[in-house]
N, C-alpha and C positions, 0 to 999 in steps of 0.2 A: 504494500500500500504506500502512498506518496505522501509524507510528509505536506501537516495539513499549512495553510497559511496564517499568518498571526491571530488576523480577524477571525477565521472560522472556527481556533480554536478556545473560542470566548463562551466561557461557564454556561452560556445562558443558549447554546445551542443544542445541548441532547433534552434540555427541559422542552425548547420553542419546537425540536420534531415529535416530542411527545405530546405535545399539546395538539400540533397537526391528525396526532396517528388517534388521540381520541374524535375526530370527527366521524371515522366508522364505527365506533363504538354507540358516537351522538344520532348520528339516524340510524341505526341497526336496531338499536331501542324503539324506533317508530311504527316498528313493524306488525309481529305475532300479537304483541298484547293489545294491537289499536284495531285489529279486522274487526270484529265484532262491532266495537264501536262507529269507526267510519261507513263499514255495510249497512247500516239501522240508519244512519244520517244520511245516505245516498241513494238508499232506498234500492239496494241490490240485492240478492242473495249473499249467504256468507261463503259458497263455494266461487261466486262470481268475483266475491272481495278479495279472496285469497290469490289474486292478482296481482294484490299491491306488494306481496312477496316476491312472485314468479317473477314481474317484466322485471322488477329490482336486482335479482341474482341474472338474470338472463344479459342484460348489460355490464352486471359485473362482471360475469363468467367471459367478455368477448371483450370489456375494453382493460382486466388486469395484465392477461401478456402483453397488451399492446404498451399499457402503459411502465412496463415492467420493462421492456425491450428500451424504450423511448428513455428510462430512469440509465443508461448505461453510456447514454453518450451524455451531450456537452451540456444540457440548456436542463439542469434537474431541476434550478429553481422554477424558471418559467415554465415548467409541465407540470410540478405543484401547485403554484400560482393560478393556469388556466383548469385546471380539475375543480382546484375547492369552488374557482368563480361557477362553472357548472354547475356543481353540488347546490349550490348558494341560489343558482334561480331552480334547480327544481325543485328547493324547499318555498321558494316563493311561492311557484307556479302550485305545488301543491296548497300552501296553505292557504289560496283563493280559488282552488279550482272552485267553478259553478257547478260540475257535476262530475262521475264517476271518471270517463272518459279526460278528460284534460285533468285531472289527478295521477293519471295513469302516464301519463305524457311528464309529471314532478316526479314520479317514483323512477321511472327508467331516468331519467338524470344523474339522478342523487344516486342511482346504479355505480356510478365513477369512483363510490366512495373503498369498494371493495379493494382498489389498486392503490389508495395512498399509501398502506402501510410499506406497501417493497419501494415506494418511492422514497418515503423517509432513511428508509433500511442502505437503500444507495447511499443517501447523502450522507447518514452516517460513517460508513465503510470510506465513504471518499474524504470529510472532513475532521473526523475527531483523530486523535492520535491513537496509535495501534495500544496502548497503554486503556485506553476509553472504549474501544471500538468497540467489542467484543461482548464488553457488560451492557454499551447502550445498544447494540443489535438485539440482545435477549430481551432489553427492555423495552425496546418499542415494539416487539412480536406481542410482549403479554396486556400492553395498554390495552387493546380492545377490548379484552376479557375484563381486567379492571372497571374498564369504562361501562362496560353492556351495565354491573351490578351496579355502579350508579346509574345510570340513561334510563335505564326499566320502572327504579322507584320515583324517579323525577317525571318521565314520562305518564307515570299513572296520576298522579300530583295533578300535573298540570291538565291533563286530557278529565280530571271530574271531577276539578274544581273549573277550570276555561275554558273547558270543550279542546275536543284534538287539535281544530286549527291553530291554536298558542300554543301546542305543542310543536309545530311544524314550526311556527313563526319563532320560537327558541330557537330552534336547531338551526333560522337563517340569522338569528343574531351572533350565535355560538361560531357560524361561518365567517362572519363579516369580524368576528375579532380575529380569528386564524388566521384570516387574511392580511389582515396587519402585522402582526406578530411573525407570521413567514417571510413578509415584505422586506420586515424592518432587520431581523437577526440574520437570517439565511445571507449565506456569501452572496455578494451581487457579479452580472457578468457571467460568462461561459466558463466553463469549467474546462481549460486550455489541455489540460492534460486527458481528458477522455478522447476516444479517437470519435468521431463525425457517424452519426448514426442513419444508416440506412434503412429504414421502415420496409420488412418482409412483406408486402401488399397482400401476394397468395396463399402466405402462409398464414397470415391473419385473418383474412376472411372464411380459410378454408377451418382452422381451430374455433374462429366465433363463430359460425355457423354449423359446427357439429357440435359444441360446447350446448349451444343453444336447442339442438334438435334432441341433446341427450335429458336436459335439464327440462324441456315441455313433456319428453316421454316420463320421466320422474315423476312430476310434479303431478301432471294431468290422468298417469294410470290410474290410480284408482277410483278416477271419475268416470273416467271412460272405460275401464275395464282391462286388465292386464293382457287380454288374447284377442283385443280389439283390433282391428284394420290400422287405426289411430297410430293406437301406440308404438304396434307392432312396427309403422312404417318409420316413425319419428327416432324410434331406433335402431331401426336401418339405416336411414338416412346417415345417423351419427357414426355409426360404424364404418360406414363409405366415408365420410366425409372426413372421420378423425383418422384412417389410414391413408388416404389422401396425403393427409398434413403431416405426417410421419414421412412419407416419401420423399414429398417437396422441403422439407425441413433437412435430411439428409442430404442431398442435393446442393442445395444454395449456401453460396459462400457466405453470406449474411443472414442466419435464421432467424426467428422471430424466439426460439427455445431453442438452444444447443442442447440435443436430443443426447449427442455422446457424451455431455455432462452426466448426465444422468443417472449414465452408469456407474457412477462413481460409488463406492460402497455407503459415506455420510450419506451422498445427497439420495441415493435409494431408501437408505433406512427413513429418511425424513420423509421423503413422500408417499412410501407405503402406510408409515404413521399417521400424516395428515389425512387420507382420503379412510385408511381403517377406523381409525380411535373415532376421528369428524362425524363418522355414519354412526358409527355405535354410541357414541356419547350425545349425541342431540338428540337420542330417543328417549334416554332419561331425563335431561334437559325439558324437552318438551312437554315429555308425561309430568312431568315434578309440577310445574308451569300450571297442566291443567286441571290436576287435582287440587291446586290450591285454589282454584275458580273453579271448581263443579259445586253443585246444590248438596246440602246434608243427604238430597232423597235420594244420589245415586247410592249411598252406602258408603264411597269412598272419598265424597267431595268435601273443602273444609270450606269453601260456602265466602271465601275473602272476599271483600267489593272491589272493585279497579284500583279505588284509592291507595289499597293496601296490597294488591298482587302484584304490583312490580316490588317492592319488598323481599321478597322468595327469593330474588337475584342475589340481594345485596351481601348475603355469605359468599356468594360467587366471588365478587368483587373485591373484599376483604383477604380472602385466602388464596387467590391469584396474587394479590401484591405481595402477601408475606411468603409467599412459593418464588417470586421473583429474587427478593432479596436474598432467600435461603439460595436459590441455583448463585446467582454473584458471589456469594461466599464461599461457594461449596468448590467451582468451577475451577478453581485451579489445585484441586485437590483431589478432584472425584470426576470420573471421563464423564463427557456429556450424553453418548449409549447409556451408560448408569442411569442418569439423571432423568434420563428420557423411559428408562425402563420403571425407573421407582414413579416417576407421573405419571404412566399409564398403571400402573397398581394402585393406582389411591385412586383413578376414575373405574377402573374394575371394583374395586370393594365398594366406591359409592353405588354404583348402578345397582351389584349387589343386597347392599343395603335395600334399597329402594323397591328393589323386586321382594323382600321379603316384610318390609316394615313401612309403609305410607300412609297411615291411618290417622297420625297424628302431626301438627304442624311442625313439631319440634323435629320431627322423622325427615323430613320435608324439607327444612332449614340446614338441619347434619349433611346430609347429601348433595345439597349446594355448595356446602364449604370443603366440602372434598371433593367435588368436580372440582373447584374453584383451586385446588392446590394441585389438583392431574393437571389442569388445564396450565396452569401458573409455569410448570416444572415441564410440563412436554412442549408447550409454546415456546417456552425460551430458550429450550435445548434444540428443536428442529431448525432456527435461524440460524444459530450457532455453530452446528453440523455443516448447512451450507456454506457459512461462511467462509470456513477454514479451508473449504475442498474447492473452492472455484474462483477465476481469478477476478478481480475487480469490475472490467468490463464484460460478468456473465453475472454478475451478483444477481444486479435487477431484474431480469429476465427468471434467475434458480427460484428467488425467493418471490417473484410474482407465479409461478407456476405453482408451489409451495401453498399458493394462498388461491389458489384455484379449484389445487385439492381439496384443501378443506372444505370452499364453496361445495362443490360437486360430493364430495362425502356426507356433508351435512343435508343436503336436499335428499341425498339416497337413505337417510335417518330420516327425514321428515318421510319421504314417502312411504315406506315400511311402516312406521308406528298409524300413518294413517289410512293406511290398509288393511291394518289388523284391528284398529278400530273401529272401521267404516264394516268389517265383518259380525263385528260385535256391539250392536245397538240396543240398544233396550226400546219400548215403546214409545219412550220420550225423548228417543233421540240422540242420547246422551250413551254415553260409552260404557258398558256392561263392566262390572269389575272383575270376571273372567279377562274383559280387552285389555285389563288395564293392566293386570298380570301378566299375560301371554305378552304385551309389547314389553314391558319393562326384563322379561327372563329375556326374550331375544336381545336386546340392548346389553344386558348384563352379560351371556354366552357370549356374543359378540366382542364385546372389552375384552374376555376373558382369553381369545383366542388369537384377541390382537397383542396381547403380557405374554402369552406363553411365546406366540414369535419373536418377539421381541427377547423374553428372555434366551431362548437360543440362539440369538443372532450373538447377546451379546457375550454370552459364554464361550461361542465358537470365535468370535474374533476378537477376544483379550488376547495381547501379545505375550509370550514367556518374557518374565523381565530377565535380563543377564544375572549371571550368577555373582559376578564381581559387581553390579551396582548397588550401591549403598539403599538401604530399605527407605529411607525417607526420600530421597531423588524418586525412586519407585511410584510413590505414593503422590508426589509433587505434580508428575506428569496427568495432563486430561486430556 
């Protein structure tokens, strides 16, 4: 890495990119807990609302490699700078849309928001010194996680006491300070030392358009029906379309994702992580979510108002930041495989949990704070991972792909848990407590199978230490 410049290396730069990296956190919050709400206000259905998720990941899933590619050349500020101003009108445009449709047109906007975080993760790797880099890279991975457990209780706050749109209109104030704050600290000028970025056209359309056709067949199966014409084609399509993008990506001297990165042993174990643990862990994620909003009469619901169900997060949020500072402490002691093996054990046990005990809130809250330390401890080890295995100008690019999995992992959790739900109805429509079991054991099995690979992975490639090296050198090494 290049030795950063005076100005870039001013204290107040890994705070001002974390403050950026909480903007996904700030409308990612906007989302699950507000359908219900904004459906009833717009007078849609709630399978019609759940839209306001879809087109949202859908833009994210097509402009994060692009913006992730684009984070590797010269102009990182000015492509931070033009995102958040996008971000910034679809929170406008949503929070005036007149009706469902031009709402819909604010949420694919604010789609953009999914690629900040590899944008930060560049600027960091390019500007902090190699002494800084490494702890703020794990740090600005777990901000989101941090941030969701606050966004979600603020979100509920504001959306039943002001109605959602001052919820929207937060997240365009919350922008318009980012926007300053990125303006004013972030190095000014081109970043002379990156080489000149050439934008893959066919490899970008052909990844955001299978990314896209994979994520409507997710999202939309279980509406349509898993052996539907629909579904069946949409992932076709994605299947054509994402080997397509393997081909041409091999191929061009200028890829959009250096596919041979990938091989690389870190940056594997990181990505098989992100789209494994993402799928499995947002089932209990979202089960935990909805039994704190179900009615006493399903049996299992504990009946919280809006006011107080974004709340449920807030363990999330707490024990992600003190899983942050434990991995900074631990990391030049303890390999980051380890680190990344013990966080996914403590979202195995929570999901666990979860499947055997959600009856009571206090059940409920425990299992958020240990996702909240899985999450903390494997989010900040899988940056990490990449960082250390690819060279500077493939960073953006490893670590927006990284964050694509997870998208794509975590929609493959959403749509599973509401599959298994949507099988198990009760009369009132509400999700049988049989459903609610059956999703949470698959989420739990799931974690569980994503710790045992992991634990073999990392069994099998602990190196023998030399027999002459002193035991604490040994132990020094990550």
């Amino acid at each position: 890495m290049h030795p950063p410049t005076e100005s870039a290396t001013s204290p107040r730069l890994l705070p001002a990119l974390a403050y950026a990296a909480l903007t996904t956190a700030v409308v990612s919050s906007l989302g699950m807990l507000l359908v219900p709400t904004i459906s009833q206000d717009m007078h849609v259905e709630v399978s019609t609302g759940q839209w306001m998720l879809t087109v949202n990941l859908l833009v994210g899933a097509i402009a994060t490699p692009i913006m992730g590619r684009l984070s590797d050349g010269p102009h990182k500020k000015r492509l931070l700078l033009c995102s958040l101003a996008t971000i910034l009108v679809g929170s406008i445009i949503a929070a005036s849309a007149p009706n469902f449709t031009v709402f819909l047109i604010g949420r694919a906007l604010q789609g953009l928001t999914y690629g900040i975080v590899p944008v930060t993760i560049a600027l960091a790797r390019r500007y902090l010194p190699d002494s800084q880099a490494r702890v703020g890279i794990s740090s600005l991975s777990v901000t989101v996680t941090t941030g969701l457990g606050l966004g979600y209780p603020l979100t509920g706050i504001l959306a039943d006491l002001l109605g959602f749109r001052f919820a929207f209109w937060f997240a365009a104030l919350f922008l318009i300070t980012t926007i300053v704050v990125v303006w004013r600290v972030i190095p000014a000028g081109p970043d002379e030392r990156a080489p000149r970025c050439t934008l893959d056209v066919p490899g970008a359309l052909l990844v955001g358009t299978g990314l896209a056709a994979l994520l409507v067949g997710v999202s939309e199966g279980s509406r349509w029906g898993w052996a539907s014409p629909w579904t069946l084609g949409f992932f076709a399509a994605a299947a054509i379309l994402l080997t397509l993008w393997c081909v041409v990506e091999l191929r061009t001297a200028n890829p959009l994702i250096n596919l041979r990165v990938l091989r690389n042993g870190d940056v594997l174990v990181a990505n098989s992580t992100a789209i494994g643990l993402g799928a499995t862990m947002y089932i209990g994620l979202s089960i935990g979510s909805l039994i704190a909003q179900a009615p006493a009469s399903t049996g299992y619901g504990i009946a919280l108002p809006l006011f107080w169900a974004g709340f449920v997060m807030l363990p999330l949020s707490v024990a992600s930041f003190g899983a942050n500072r434990l991995v900074r402490a631990l990391s030049q002691r303890v390999r980051m495989r380890t680190l990344l093996l013990s966080g996914a054990g403590l979202v195995t046990a929570s999901s666990v949990l979860l499947w055997f005990a959600h009856d009571e809130l206090w059940e409920i809250l425990t299992g958020m704070f240990g996702f909240g330390m899985g999450m903390g401890m494997t989010y900040a080890a899988m940056p990490a991972l990449i960082a250390r295995s690819v060279a500077d100008t493939e960073l953006g690019s490893a670590a927006s792909f990284n964050q694509v999995l997870r998208t794509v992992g975590g929609s493959f959790g959403s749509a599973v848990a509401g599959a298994v739900l949507a099988a198990n109805l009760a009369p009132d429509l509400h999700p049988t407590e049989g459903g609610i079991k059956t999703a949470l054991a698959v989420g739990a099995i799931g974690c569980a199978i994503v710790f045992a690979a992991l634990l073999v992975n990392n069994v099998m490639s602990r190196p023998p230490a030399p027999a002459s090296e002193p035991a604490d050198a040994r132990v020094s090494r990550g």
